[in-house]
C-alpha positions in Angstrom: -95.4 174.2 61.4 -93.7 171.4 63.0 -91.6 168.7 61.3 -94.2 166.4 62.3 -97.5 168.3 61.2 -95.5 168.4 58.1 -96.2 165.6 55.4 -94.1 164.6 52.2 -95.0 165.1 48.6 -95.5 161.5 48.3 -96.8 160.5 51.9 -99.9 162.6 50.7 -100.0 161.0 47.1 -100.0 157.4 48.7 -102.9 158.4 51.1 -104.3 159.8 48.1 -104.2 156.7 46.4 -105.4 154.5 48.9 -108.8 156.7 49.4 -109.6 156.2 45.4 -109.1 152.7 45.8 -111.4 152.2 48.5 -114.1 154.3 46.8 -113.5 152.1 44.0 -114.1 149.2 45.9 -117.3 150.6 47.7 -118.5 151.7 44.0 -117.9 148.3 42.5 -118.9 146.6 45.9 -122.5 148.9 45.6 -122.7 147.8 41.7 -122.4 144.4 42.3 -125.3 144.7 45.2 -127.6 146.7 42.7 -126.6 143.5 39.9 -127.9 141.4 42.5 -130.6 143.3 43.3 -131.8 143.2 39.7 -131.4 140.0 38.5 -133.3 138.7 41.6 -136.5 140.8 40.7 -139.0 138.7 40.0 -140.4 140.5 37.2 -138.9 141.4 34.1 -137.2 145.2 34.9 -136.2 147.5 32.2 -134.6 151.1 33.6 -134.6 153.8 31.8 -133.9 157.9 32.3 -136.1 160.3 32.3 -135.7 160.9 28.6 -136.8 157.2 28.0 -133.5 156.1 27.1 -132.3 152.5 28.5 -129.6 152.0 30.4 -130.3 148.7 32.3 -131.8 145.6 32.0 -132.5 142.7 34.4 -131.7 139.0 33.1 -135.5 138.0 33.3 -136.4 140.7 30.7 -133.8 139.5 28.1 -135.2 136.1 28.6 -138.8 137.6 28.1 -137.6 139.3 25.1 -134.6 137.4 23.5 -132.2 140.3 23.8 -128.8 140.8 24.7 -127.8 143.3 27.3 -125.8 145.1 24.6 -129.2 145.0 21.9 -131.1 147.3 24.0 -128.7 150.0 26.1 -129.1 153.6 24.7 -132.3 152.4 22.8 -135.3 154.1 23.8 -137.9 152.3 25.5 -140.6 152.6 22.2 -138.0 150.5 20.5 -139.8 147.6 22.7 -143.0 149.1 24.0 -145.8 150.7 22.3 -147.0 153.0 24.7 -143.8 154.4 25.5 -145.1 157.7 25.8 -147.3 156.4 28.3 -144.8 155.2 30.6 -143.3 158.0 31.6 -146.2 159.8 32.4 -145.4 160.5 36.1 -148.8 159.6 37.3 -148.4 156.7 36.2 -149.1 153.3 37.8 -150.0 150.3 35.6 -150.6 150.1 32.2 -151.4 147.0 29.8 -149.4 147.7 26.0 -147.6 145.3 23.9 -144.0 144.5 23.7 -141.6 143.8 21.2 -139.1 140.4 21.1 -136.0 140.3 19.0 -137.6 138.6 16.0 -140.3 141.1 15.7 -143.3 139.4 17.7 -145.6 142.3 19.6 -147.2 140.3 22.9 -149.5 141.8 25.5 -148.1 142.7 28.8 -148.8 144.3 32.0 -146.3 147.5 32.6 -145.8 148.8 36.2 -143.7 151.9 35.9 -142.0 153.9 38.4 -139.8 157.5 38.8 -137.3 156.9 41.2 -135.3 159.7 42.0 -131.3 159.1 42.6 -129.5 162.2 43.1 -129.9 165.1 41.1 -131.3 162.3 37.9 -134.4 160.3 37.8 -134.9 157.0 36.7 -137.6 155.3 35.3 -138.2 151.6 36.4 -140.1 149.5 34.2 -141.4 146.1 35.3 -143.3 144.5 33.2 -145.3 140.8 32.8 -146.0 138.8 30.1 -149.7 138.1 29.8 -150.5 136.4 26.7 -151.7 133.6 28.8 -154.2 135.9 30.6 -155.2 137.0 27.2 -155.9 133.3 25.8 -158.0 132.6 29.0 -159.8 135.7 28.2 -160.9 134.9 25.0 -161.8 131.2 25.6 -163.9 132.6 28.6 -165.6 134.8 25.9 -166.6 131.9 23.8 -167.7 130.1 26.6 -169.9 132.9 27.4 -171.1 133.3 23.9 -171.9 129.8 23.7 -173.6 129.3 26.7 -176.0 132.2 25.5 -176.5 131.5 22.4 -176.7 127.7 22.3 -178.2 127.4 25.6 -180.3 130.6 26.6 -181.5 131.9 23.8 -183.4 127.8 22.9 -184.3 127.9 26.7 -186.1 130.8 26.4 -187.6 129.7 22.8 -188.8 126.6 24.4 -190.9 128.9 27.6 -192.5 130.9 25.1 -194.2 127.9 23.2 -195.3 126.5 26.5 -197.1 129.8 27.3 -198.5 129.5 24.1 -199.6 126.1 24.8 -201.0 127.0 28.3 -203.1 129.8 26.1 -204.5 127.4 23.9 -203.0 128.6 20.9 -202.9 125.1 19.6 -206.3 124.0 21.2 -207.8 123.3 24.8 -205.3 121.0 26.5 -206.1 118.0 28.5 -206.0 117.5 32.1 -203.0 115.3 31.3 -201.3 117.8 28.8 -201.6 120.4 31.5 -199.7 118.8 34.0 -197.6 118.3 31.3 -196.7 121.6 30.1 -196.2 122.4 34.1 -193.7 120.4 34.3 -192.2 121.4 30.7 -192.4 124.9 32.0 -190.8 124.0 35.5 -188.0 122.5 34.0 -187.8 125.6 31.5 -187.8 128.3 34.2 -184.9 126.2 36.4 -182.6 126.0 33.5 -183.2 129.9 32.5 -181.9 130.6 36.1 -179.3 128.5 36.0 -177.8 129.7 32.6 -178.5 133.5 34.0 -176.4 132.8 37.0 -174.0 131.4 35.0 -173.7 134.4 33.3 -174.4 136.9 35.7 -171.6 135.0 37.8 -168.7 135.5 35.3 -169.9 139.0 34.7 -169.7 140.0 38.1 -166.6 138.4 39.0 -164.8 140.0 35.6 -166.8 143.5 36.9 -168.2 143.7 33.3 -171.6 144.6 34.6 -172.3 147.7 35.3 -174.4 149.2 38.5 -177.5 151.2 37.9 -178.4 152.9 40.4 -181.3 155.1 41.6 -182.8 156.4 44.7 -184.8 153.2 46.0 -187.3 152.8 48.8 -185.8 150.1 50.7 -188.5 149.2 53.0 -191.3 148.7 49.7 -188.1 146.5 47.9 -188.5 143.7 50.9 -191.7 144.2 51.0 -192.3 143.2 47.5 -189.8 140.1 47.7 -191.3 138.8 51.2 -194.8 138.7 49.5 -193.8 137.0 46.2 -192.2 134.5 48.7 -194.7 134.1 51.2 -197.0 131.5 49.3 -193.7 129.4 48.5 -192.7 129.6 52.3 -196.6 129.0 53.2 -196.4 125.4 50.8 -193.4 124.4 53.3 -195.0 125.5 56.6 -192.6 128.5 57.3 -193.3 132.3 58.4 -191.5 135.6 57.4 -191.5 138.5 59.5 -190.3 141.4 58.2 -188.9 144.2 60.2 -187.8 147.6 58.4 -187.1 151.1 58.6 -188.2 153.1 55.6 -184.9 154.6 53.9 -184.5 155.8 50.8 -181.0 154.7 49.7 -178.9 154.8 46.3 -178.9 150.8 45.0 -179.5 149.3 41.8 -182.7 147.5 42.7 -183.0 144.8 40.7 -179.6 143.9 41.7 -180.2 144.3 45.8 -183.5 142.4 44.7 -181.2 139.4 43.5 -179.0 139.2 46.7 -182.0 139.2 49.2 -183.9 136.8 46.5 -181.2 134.4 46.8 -181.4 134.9 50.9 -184.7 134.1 51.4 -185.0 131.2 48.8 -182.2 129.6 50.5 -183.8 130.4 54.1 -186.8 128.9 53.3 -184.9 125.9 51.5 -183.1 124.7 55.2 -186.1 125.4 57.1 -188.8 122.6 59.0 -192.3 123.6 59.2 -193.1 125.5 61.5 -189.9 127.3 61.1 -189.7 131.5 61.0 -187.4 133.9 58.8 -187.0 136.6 60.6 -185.7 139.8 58.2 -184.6 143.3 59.7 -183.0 146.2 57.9 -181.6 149.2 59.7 -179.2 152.4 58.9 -176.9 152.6 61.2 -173.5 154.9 61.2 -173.7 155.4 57.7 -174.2 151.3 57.0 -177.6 149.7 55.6 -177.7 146.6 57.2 -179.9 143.9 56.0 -179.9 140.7 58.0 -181.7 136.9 56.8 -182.2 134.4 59.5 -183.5 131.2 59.7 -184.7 128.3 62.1 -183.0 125.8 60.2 -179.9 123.5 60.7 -177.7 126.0 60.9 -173.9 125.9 58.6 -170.9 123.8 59.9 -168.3 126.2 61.2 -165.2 124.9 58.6 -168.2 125.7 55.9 -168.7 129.3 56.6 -166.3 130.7 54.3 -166.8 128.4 51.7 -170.1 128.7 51.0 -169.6 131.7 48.9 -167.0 129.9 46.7 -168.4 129.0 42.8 -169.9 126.1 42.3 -170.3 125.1 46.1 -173.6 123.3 46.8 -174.4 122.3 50.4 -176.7 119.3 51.5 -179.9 119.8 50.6 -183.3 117.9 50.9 -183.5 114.9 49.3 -185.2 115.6 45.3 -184.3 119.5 45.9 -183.6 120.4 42.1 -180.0 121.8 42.6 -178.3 124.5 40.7 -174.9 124.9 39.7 -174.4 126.8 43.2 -173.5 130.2 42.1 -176.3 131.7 44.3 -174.0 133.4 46.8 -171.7 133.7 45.3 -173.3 136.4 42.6 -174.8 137.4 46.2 -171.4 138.5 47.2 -170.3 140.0 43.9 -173.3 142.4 44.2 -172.8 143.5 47.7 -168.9 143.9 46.7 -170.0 145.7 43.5 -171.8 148.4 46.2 -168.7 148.8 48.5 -170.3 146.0 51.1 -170.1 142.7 52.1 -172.2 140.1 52.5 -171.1 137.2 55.7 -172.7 134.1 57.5 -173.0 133.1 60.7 -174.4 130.9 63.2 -177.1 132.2 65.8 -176.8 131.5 69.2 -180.6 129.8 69.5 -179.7 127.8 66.4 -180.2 128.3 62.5 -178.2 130.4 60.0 -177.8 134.7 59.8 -177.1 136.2 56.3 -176.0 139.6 56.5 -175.9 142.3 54.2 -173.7 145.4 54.2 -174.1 148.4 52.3 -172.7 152.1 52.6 -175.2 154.5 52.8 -174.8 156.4 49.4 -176.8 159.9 48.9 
């Protein structure tokens, strides 16, 4: 070896040197990054090992908890959440449990775990969201609900029943007078029932607390059955329906389908002149049931074809139309959801409205 492949004793101990010190750096430069990287999250983050045990937390978790750094490394995670165990299930995705703050108050939250593997260890990251709020909505939405159906419904209904009973006589012959009377009594009686069930069926659908029953139903004898019970009401306006069906047998719950094209067809012959046509088809196509509604009518404004199916939306209508609280469609479009479909508007070429109706063909 030549004198200058050779290298000195302490040549190779100040090389040695400076290499450390610029891993160092790196480490401390990739530590800071990571801080960074933490503290920016924008959910609270608590990371843990694969034993459970904490070793980090992001600054918006103390804040959500009222902890110091120092408080909760080396802990393990059930000394803040209750469904530790749950958390490190690997499977797992999101999870609601309760967590603990420093002066002993539980709250709900919303826990997103992950197992992140760096190296030869795995981590578990914990984010997690405060939703007490959430939970005090929830339970006001609960006594609205509650209220509305017992201090509304349930007296609505109360109130039909004794004018059937005063339509049967029960409390002797009415007059010509009284019977116009109780009409109108009953009128007003049947348009707040549907109402108040909308209402209801609205913020059930939305929250997805009600349930689909299902059964093999003859799709062709379902419109058939609405179309009749609406053709006297379309008759009294001067409108046709034409209906125009393959027979399928398909997996729905009926009386809910029954609802959307209900709503459809009531709304159809609502916008329509005399003299106006519905025109209905169904057809299964490419594993799709589609069922399409179209009228002669005005037609929708372009900027309003979306927002239509918002709650609460009510469009023009003719002048001394009752009108609801304009949930119609929009429980239309929870149902259709609720079945994996869709339901969409749009204009036709040769004028009026098209409602259509998506299913997937279940078997």
């Amino acid at each position: 070896m030549t004198g200058q492949e050779k290298q000195s004793q302490p040549e190779i101990s100040e090389m040695q040197t400076e290499i450390i010190e610029r891993l160092e750096q790196t480490v401390a430069s990739s530590s800071e990054r990571i801080r960074k990287i933490l503290a920016n999250i924008p959910l609270s983050l608590v990371i843990a090992n694969n034993k459970g045990v904490i070793e980090a937390v992001n600054e918006r978790a103390l804040a959500s908890l009222d902890y110091k750094v120092q408080d909760l490394v080396e802990r393990e995670l059930g000394f803040l959440f209750e469904d530790a165990g749950a958390i490190l299930v690997e499977d797992q995705t999101k999870l609601e449990s309760f967590a603990k703050r420093r002066g002993g108050e539980h709250f709900p939250c919303e826990i997103y775990p992950s197992l992140v593997t760096m190296g030869s260890e795995s981590k578990v990251f914990v984010h997690f969201q405060d939703i007490t709020e959430r939970h005090r909505l929830n339970e006001l939405r609960r006594q609205f609900l509650e209220m509305v159906s017992h201090d509304l419904r349930n007296p609505i209904i109360s109130l039909t029943g004794f004018v059937e009973m005063l339509e049967e006589g029960a409390y002797g012959q009415l007059s010509e007078r009284g019977q116009a009377a109780s009409q109108r009594a009953r009128s007003t009686a049947d348009y707040l029932l549907r109402a108040v069930n909308d209402l209801l069926d609205a913020e059930k659908l939305e929250h997805g607390e009600e349930d689909l029953h299902r059964s093999s139903v003859d799709l062709k004898k379902l419109l058939v059955g609405i179309v009749e019970e609406w053709r006297s009401k379309a008759g009294e306006s001067g409108v046709e329906i034409e209906l125009d069906c393959e027979a399928n047998s398909l997996d729905l719950d009926a009386n809910r389908v029954c609802q959307v094209f209900t709503n459809l067809i009531a709304n159809a012959i609502e916008y329509s002149s005399a003299g106006g046509r519905i025109s209905i088809a169904a057809r299964v196509e490419n594993g799709l049931c589609m069922v399409t509604v179209a009228d002669q009518g005005p037609g929708i404004p372009e900027h309003l074809l979306e927002k239509i199916f918002e709650r609460y939306y009510q469009g023009p209508r003719k002048s001394g139309d009752r009108r609801g609280f304009g949930l119609g469609l929009t429980i239309a479009g929870h149902i259709c959801e609720q079945h994996g479909g869709v339901l969409t508007a749009a204009n036709r070429q040769e004028g009026g409205a098209i409602f259509r109706a998506e299913f997937p063909v279940v078997t």
